[in-house]
N, C-alpha and C positions, 0 to 999 in steps of 0.2 A: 680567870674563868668567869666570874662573876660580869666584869667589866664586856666581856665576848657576848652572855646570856644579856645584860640590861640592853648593849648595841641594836641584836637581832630583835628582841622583842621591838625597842623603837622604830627599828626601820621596816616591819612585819608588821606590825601592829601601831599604824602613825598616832591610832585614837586613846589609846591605852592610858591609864591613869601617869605613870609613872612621866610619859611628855607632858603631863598639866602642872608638873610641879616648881614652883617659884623659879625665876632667874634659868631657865630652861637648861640645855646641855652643857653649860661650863657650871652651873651648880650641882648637876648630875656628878662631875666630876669629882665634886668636893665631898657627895654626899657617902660615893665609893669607898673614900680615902677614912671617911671617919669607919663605915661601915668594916673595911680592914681591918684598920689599926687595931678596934675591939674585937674583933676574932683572934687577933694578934695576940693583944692582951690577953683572952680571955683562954684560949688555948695553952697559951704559954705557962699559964698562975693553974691552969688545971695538970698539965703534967711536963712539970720541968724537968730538967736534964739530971740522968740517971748518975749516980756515983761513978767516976773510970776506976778500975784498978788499976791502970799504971799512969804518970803524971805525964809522958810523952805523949801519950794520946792527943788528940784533939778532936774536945769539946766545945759545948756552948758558952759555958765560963772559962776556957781560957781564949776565949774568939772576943770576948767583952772586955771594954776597961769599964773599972771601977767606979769612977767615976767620968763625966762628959768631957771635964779642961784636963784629965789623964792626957790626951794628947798632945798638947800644948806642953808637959811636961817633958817629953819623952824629948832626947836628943837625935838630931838629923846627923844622915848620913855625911853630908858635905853644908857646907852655908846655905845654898839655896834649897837643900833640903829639909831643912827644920820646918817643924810646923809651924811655927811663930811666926819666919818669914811668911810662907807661904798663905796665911791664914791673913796676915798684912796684906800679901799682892792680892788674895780672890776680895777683902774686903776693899780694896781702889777701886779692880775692877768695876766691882758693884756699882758702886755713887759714880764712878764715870759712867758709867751705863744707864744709871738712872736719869742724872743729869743729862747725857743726849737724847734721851727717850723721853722727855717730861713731859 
């Protein structure tokens, strides 16, 4: 929503403080992303997920791991499903992509 409102105002309002600010609309985009993230945070650390009474449920803590290399731990369904593989293929990926893009 946020992202819809800064849009129209730029494109409604070319003169507007908000187009004067550094590195123009691809830093707009970054400035979003932080502006999220702390709502994110900040919402999240003001009212966390409520006690379940039954453990079947699904909540916000059993939707997270524990920790981030939690997945990396967890075992795949088949060989090419493990995380490890696949965490190997998107990381080639990458450096082959950077490498044709340089």
């Amino acid at each position: 929503m946020l992202g819809i409102v800064v849009f129209t105002i730029n494109t409604l309002a070319p003169e507007n403080p908000l187009n004067k600010l550094p590195g123009g609309f691809m830093m707009m985009a970054f400035y979003l992303l932080i502006v999220c993230m702390l709502t994110h945070s900040i919402l999240s650390t003001l009212w966390p997920d409520a006690p379940i009474a039954h453990s079947d449920e699904l909540a916000g803590a059993n939707l997270a791991w524990s920790s981030p290399l939690e997945p990396l731990r967890l075992p795949g369904k088949s060989k090419l499903g493990d995380p490890r593989v696949l965490s190997a293929g998107l990381l080639m990926v990458m450096c082959a992509l950077y490498w044709i893009f340089r």
